[in-house]
C-alpha atoms as an extended CHARMM CRD file, in Angstrom:
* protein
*
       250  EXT
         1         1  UNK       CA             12.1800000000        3.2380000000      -10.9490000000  PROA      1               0.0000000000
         2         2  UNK       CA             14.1270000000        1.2030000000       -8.0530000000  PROA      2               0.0000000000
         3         3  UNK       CA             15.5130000000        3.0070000000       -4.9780000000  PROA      3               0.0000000000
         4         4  UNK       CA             18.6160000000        1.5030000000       -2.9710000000  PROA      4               0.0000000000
         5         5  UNK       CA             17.1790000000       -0.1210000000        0.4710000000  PROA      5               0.0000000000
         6         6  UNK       CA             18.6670000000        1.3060000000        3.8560000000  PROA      6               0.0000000000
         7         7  UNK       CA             18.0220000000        1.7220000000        7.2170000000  PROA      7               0.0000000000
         8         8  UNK       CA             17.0110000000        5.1890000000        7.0060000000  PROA      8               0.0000000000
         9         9  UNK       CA             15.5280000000        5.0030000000        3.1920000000  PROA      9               0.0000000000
        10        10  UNK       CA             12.8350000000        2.3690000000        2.6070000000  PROA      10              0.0000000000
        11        11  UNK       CA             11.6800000000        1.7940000000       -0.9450000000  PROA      11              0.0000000000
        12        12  UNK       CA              8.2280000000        4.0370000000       -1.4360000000  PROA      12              0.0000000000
        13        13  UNK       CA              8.4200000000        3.9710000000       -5.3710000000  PROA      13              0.0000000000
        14        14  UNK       CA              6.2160000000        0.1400000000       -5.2390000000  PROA      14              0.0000000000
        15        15  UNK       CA              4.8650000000       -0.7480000000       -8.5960000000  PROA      15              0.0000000000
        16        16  UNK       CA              2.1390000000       -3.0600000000       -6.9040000000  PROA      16              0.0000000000
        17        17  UNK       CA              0.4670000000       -1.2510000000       -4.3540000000  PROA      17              0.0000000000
        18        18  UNK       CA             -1.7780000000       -3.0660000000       -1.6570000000  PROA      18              0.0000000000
        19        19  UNK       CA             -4.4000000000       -0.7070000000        0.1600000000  PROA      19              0.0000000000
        20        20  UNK       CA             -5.6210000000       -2.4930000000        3.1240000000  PROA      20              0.0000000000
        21        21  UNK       CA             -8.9640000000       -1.4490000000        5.1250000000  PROA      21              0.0000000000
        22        22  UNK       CA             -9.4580000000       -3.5020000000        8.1650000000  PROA      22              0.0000000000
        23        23  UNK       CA            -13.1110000000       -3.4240000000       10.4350000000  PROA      23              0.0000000000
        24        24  UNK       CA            -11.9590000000       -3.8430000000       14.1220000000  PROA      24              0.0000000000
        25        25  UNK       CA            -13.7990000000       -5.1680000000       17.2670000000  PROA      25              0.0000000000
        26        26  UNK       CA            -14.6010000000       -2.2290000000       19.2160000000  PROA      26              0.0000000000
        27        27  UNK       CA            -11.8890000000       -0.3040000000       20.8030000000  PROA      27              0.0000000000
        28        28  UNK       CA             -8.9400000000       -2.5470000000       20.1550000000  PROA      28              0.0000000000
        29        29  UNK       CA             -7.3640000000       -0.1690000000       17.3140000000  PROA      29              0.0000000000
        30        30  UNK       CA             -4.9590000000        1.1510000000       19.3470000000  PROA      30              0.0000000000
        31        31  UNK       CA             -4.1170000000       -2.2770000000       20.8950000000  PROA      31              0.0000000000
        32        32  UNK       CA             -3.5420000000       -3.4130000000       16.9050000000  PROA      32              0.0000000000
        33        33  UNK       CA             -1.3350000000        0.2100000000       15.8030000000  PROA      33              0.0000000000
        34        34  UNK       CA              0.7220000000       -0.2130000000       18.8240000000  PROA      34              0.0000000000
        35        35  UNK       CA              1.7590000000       -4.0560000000       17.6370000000  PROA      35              0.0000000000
        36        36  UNK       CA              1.3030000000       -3.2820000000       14.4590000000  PROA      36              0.0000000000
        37        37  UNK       CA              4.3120000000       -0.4880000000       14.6860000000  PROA      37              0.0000000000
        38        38  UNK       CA              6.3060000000       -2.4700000000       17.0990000000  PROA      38              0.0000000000
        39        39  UNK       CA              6.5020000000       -5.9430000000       15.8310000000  PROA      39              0.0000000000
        40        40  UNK       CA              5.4740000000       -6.1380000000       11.9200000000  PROA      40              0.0000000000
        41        41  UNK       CA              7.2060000000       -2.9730000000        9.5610000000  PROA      41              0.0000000000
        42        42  UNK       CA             10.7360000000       -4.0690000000        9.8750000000  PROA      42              0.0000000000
        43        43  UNK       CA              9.6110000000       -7.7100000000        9.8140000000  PROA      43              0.0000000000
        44        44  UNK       CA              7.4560000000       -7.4870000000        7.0450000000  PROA      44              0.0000000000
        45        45  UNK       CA             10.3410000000       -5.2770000000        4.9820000000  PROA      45              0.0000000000
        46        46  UNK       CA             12.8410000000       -7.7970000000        5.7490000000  PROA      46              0.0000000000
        47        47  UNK       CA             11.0520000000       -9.8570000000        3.2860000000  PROA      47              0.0000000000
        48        48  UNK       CA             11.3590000000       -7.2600000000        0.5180000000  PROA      48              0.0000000000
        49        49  UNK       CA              8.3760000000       -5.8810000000        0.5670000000  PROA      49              0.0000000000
        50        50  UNK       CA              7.5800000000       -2.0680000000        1.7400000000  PROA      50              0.0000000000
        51        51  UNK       CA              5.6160000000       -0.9920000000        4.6500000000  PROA      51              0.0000000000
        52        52  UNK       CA              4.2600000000        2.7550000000        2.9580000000  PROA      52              0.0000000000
        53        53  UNK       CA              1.8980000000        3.8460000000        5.5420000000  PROA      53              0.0000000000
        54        54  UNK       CA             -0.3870000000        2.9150000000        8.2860000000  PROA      54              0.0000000000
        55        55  UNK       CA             -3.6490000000        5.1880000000        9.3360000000  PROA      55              0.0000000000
        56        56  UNK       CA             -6.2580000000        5.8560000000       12.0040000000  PROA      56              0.0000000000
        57        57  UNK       CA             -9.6840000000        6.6300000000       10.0800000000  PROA      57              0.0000000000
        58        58  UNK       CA            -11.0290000000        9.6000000000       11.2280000000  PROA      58              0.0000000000
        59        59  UNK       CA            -14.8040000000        8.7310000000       10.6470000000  PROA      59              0.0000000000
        60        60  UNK       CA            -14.4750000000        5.3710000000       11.5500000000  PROA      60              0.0000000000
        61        61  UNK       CA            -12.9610000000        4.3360000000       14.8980000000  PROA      61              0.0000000000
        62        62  UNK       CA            -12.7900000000        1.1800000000       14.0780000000  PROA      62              0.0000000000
        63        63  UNK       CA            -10.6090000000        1.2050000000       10.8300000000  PROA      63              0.0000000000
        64        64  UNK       CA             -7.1490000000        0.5750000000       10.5020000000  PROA      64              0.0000000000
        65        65  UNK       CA             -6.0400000000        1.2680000000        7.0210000000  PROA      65              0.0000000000
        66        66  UNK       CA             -2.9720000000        0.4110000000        5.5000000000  PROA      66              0.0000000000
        67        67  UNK       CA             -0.6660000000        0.3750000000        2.3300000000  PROA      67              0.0000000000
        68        68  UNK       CA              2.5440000000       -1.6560000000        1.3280000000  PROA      68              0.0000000000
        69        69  UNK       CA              4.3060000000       -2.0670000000       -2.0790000000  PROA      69              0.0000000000
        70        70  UNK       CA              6.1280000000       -4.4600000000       -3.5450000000  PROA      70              0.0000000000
        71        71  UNK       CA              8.5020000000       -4.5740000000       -6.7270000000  PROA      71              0.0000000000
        72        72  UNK       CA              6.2790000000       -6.9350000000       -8.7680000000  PROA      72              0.0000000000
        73        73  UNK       CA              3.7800000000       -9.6350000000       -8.4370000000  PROA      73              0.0000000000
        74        74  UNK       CA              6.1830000000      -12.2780000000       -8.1310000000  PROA      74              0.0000000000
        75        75  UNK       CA              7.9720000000      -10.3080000000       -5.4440000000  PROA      75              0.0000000000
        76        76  UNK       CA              4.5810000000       -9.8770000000       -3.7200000000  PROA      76              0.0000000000
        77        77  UNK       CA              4.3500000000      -14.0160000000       -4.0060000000  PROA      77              0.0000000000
        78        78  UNK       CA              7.8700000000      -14.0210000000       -2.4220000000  PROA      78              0.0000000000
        79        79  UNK       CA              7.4200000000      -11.2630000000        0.2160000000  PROA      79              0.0000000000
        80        80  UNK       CA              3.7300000000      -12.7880000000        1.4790000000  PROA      80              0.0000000000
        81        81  UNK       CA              5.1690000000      -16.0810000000        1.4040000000  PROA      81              0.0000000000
        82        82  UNK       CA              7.9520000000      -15.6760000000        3.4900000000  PROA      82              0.0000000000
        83        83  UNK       CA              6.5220000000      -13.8680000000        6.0570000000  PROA      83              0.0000000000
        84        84  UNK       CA              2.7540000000      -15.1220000000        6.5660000000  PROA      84              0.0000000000
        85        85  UNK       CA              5.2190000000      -18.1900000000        6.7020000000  PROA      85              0.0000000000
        86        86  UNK       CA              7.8590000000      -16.8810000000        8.9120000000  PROA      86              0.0000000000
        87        87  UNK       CA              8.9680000000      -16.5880000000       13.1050000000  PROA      87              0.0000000000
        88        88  UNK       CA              7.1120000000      -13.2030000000       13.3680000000  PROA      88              0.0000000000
        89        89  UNK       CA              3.9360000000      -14.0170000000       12.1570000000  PROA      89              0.0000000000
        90        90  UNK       CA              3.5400000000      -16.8410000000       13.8750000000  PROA      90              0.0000000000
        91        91  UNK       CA              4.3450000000      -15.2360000000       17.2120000000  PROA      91              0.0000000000
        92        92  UNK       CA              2.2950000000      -12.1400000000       16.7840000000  PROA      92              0.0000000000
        93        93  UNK       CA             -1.1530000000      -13.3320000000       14.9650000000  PROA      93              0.0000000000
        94        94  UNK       CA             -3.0190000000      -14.3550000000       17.4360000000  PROA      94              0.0000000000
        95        95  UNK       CA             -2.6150000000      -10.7840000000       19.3810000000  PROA      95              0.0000000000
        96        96  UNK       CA             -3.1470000000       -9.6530000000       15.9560000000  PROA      96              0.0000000000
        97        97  UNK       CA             -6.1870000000      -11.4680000000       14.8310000000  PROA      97              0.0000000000
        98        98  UNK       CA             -8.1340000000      -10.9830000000       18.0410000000  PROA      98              0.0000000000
        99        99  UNK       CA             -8.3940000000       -7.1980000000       17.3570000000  PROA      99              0.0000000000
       100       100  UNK       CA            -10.0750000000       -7.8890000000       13.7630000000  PROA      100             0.0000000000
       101       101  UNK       CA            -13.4860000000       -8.6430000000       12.3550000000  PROA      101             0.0000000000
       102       102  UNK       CA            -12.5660000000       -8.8070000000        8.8520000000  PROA      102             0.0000000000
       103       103  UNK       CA             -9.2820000000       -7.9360000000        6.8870000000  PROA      103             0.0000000000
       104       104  UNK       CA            -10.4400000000       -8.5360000000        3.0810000000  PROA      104             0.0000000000
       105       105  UNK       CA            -10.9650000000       -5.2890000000        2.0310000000  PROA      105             0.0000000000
       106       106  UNK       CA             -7.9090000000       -4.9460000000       -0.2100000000  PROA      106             0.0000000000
       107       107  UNK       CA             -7.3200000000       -3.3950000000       -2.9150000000  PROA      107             0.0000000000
       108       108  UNK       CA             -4.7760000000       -4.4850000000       -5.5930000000  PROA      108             0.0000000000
       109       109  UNK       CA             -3.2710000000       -1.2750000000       -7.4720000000  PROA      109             0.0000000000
       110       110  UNK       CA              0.0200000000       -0.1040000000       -9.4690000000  PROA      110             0.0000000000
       111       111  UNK       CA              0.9350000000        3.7720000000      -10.4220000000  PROA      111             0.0000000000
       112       112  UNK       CA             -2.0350000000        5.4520000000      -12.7500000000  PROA      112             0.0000000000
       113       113  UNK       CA              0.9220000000        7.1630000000      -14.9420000000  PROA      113             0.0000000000
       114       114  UNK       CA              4.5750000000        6.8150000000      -15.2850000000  PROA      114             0.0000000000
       115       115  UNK       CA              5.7180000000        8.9400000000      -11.6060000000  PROA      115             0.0000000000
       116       116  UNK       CA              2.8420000000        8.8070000000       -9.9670000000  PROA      116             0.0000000000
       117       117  UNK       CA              3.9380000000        6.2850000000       -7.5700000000  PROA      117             0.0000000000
       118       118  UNK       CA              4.5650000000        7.0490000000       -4.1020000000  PROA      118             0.0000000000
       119       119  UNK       CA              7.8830000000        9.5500000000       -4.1040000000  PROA      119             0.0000000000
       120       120  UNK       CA             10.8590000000        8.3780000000       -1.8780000000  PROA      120             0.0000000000
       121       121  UNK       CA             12.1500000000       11.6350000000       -1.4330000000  PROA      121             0.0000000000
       122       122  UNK       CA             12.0950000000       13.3790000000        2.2040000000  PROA      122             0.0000000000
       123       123  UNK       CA             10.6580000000       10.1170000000        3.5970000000  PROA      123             0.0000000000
       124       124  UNK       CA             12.3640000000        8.7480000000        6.8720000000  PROA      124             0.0000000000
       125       125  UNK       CA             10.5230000000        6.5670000000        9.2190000000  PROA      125             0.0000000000
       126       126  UNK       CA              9.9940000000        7.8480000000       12.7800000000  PROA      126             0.0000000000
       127       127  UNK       CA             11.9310000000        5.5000000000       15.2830000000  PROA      127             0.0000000000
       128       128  UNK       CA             10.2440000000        3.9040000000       18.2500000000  PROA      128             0.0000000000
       129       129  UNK       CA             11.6480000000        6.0930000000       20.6520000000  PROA      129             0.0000000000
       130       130  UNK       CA             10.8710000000        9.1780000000       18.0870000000  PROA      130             0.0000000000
       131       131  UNK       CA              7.3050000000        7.3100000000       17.9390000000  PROA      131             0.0000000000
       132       132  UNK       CA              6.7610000000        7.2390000000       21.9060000000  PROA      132             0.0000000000
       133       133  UNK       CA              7.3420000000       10.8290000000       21.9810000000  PROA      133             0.0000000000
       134       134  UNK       CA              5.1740000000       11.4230000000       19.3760000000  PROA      134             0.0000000000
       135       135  UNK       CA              2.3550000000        9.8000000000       21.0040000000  PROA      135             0.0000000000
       136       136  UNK       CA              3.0530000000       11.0110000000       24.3570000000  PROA      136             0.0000000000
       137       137  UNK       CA              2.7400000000       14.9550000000       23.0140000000  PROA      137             0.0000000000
       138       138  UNK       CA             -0.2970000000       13.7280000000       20.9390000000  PROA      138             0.0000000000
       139       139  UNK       CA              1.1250000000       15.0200000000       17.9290000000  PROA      139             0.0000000000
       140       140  UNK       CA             -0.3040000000       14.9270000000       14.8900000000  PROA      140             0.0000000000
       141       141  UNK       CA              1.0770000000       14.7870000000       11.5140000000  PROA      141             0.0000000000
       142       142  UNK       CA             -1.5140000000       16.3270000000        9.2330000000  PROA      142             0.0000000000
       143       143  UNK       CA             -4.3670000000       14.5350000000        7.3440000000  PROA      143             0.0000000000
       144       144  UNK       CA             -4.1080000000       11.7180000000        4.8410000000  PROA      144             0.0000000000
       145       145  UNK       CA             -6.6640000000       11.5430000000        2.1430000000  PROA      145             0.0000000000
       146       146  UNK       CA             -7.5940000000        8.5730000000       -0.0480000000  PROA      146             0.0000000000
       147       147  UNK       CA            -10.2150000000        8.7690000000       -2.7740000000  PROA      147             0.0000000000
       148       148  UNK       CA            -11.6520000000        5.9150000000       -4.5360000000  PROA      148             0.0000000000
       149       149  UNK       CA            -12.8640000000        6.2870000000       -7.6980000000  PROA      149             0.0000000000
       150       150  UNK       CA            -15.0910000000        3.2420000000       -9.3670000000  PROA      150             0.0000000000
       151       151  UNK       CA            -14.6620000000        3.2630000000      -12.8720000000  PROA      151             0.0000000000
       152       152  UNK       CA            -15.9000000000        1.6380000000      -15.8870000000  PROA      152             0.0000000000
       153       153  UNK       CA            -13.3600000000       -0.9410000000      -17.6730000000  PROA      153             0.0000000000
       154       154  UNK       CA            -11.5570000000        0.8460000000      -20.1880000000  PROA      154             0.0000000000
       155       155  UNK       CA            -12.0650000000        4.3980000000      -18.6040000000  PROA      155             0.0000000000
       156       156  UNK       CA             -8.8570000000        4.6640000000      -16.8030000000  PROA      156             0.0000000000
       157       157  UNK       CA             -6.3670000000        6.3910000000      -19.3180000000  PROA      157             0.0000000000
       158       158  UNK       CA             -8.8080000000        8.8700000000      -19.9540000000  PROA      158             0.0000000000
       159       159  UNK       CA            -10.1550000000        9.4970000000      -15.8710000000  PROA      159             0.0000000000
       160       160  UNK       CA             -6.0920000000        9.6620000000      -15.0930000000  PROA      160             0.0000000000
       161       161  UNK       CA             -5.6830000000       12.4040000000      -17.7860000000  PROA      161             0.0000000000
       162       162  UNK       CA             -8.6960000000       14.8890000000      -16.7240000000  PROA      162             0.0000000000
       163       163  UNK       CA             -7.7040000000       14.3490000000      -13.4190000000  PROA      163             0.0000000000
       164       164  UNK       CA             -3.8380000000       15.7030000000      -13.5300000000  PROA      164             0.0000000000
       165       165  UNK       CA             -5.3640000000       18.6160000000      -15.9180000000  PROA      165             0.0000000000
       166       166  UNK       CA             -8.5640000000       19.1940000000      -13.7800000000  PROA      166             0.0000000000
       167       167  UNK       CA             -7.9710000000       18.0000000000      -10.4570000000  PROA      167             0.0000000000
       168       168  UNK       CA             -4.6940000000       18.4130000000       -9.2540000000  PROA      168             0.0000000000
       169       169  UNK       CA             -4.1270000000       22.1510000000       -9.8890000000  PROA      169             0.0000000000
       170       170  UNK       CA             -7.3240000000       22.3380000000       -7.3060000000  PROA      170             0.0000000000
       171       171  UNK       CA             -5.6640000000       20.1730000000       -5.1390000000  PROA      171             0.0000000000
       172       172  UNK       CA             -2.6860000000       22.1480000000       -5.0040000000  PROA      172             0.0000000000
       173       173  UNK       CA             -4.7840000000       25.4500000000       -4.9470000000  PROA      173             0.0000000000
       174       174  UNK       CA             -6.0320000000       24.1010000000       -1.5760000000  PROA      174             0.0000000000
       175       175  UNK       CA             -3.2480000000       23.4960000000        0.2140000000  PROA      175             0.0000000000
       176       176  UNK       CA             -2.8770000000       19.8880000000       -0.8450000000  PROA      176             0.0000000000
       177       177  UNK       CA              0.1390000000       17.6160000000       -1.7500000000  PROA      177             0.0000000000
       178       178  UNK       CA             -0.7220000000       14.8160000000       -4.4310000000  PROA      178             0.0000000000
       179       179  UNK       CA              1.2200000000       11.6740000000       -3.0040000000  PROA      179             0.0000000000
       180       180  UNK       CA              0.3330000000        9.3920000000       -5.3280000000  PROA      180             0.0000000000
       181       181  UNK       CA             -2.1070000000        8.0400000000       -8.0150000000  PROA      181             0.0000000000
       182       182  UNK       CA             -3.2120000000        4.4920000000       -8.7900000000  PROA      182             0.0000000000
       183       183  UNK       CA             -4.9120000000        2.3400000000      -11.0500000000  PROA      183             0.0000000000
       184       184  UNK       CA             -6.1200000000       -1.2230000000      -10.4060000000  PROA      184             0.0000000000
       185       185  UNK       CA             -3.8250000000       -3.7150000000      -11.3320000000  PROA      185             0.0000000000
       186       186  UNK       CA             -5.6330000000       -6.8660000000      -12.5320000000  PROA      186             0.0000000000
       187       187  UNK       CA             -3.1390000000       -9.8480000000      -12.5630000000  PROA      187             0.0000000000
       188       188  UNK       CA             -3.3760000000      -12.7580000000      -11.1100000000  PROA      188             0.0000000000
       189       189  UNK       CA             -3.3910000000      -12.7910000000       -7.0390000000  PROA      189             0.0000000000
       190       190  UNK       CA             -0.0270000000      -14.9980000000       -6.7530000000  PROA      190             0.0000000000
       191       191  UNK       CA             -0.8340000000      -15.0960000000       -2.7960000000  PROA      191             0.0000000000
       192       192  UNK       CA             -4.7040000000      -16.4350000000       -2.8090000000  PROA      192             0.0000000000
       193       193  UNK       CA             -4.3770000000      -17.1330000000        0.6960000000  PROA      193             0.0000000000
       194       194  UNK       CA             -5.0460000000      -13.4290000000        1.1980000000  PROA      194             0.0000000000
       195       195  UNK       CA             -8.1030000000      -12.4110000000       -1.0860000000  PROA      195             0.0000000000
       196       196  UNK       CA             -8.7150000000       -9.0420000000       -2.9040000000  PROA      196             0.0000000000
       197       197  UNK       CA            -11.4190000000       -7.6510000000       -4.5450000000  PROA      197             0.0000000000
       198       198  UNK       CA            -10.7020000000       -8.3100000000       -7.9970000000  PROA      198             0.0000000000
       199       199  UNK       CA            -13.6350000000       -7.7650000000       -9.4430000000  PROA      199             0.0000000000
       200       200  UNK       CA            -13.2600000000       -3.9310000000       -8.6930000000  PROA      200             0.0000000000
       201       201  UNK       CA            -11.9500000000       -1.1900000000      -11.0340000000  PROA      201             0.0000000000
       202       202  UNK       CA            -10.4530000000        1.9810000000       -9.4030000000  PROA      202             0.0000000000
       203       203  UNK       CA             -8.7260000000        4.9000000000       -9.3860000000  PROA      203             0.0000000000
       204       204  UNK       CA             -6.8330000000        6.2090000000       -6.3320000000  PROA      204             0.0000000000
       205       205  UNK       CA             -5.6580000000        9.6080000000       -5.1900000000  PROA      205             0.0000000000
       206       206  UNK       CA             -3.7750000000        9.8220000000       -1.8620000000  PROA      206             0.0000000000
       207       207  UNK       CA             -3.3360000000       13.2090000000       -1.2370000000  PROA      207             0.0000000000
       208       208  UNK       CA             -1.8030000000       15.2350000000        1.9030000000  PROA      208             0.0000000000
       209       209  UNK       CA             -2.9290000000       17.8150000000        3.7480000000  PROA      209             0.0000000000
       210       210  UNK       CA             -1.1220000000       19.9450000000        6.8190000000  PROA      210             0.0000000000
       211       211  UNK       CA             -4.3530000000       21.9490000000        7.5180000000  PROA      211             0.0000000000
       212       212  UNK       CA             -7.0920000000       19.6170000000        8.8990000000  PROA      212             0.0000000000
       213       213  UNK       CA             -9.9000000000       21.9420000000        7.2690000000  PROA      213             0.0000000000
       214       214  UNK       CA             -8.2100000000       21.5700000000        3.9930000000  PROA      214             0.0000000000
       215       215  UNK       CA            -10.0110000000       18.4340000000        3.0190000000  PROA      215             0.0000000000
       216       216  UNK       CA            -13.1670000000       20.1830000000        4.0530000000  PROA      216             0.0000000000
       217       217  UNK       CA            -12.3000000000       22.6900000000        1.4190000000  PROA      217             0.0000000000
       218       218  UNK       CA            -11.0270000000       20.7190000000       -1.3520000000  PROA      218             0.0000000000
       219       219  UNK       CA            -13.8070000000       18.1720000000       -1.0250000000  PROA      219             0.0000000000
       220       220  UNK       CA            -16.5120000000       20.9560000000       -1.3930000000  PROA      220             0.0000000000
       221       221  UNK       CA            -14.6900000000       22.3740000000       -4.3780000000  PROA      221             0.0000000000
       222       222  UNK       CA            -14.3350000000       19.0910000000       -6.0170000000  PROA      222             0.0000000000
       223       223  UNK       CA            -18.3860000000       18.2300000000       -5.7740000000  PROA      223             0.0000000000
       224       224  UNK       CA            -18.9040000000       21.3820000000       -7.9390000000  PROA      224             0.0000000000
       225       225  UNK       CA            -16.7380000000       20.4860000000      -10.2900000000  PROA      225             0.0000000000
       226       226  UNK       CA            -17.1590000000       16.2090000000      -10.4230000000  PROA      226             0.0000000000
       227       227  UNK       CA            -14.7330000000       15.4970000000      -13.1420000000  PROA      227             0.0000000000
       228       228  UNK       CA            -16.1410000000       11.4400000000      -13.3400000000  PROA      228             0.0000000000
       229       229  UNK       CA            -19.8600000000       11.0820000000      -14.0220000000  PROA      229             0.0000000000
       230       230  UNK       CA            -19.7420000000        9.6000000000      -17.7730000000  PROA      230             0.0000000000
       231       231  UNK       CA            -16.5260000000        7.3230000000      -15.9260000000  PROA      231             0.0000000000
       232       232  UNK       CA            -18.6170000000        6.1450000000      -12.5050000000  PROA      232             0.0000000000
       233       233  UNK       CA            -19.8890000000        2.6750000000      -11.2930000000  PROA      233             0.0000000000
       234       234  UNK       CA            -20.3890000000        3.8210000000       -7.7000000000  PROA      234             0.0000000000
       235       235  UNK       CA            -20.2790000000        7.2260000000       -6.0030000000  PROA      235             0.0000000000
       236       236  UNK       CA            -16.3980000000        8.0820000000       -5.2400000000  PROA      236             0.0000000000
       237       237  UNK       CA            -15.1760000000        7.0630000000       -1.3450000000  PROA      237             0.0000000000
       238       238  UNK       CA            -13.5250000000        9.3610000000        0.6240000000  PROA      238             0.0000000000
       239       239  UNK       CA            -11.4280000000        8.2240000000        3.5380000000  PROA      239             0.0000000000
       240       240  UNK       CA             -9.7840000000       11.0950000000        5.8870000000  PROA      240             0.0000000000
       241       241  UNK       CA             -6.7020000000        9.6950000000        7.7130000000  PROA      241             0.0000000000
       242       242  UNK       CA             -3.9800000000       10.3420000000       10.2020000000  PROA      242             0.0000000000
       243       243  UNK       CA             -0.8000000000        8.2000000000        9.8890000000  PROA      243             0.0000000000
       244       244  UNK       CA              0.4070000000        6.3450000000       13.1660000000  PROA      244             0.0000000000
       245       245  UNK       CA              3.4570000000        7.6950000000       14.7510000000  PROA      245             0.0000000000
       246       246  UNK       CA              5.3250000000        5.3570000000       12.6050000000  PROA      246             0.0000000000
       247       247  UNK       CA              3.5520000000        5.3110000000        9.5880000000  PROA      247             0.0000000000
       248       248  UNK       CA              6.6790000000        6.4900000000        6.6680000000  PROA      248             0.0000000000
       249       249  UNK       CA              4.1970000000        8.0770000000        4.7700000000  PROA      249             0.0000000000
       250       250  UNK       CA              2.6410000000       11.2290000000        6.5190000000  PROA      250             0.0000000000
């Protein structure tokens, strides 16, 4: 599935997924969303690539978590490429890399069935001066969730079933919106100079939530009814999220 690019329509349907969890020197998250939103989503999508979402971690104040898509692996090669190699990037990572303590916590991931990539519909980016106004009101746009499943090799057709018959009528039960679902995707890393943890098997719910006790709810729900035990490696990771004034997906 391929969506025309535009100013005011950006590509969300990616199917190669990056989910990027970065550990922070204390305090400087803000100074990282604010240059983050300013100087490298139009940058980095002028390269072809798609900037999905950006996230303050609610439990962790010193997480910046992040997610961008690109059309395939070779695209991903050509995207990186260009801009870790570009005017931007160059200007901007020093400011950038000051702020961080480590930024290999990626995860490398493509749609866990045929739809269940991120939906482009009803998804406009906020501008900068829609942004500033934003943050000056200290609105907030709801409550991303991600959950990370470890799986067993093999496991992840049959997890991806019982979870759109089990899970997601919960989900929507609880005042949830399912945003996307994702699988690892194992190929090659075309752009080593930015490691990811290959070795691990997942699957990924991103799910939205306008109430901020929802998660609270669901989450309770879902630990009396665990739908992976024969499927798990690890216990499941929960991370509770609120997008950045400029983050597309909210």
């Amino acid at each position: 599935m391929s969506f025309a690019r535009n100013d005011t329509s950006p590509r969300l349907a990616s199917p190669v997924v990056e989910l990027r969890q970065y550990t922070l020197k204390p305090g400087r998250r803000e100074t990282l969303i604010a240059l983050f939103d300013r100087e490298f989503i139009e940058s980095q999508e002028a390269t072809g690539m798609t900037i999905i979402g950006q996230f303050r971690d609610l439990d962790r104040p010193d997480m910046f978590v992040w997610l961008r898509g690109f059309e395939d692996m070779e695209a991903r090669k050509d995207a990186l490429t260009a801009f870790y190699g570009g005017p931007v990037w160059a200007e901007h990572r020093d400011a950038a890399n000051a702020t961080m303590i480590d930024s290999d916590d990626v995860l490398l991931l493509k749609p866990a069935w045929q739809g269940a990539g991120f939906n482009p519909s009803g998804h406009e980016r906020p501008t900068a001066s829609e942004a500033e106004n934003k943050s000056r009101n200290g609105h907030l746009d709801g409550i991303v969730e991600i959950r990370i499943h470890h799986l067993r090799r093999g496991m992840e057709a049959d997890f991806a079933e019982r979870f759109q018959v089990q899970a997601i009528p919960r989900l929507t039960a609880n005042g949830a919106r399912l945003l996307g679902a994702f699988i690892s995707e194992h190929a090659e890393n075309t752009f080593p100079r930015l490691p990811v943890r290959a070795s691990e098997n997942v699957f990924i719910a991103v799910t939205a939530f306008d109430d901020e006790t929802a998660p609270a709810r669901y989450s309770a729900l879902a630990a009396s009814h665990d739908i992976t035990p024969p499927d798990r490696t690890k216990p499941a990771e929960t991370l509770r999220l609120t997008p950045t004034a400029r983050s597309l997906l909210r």
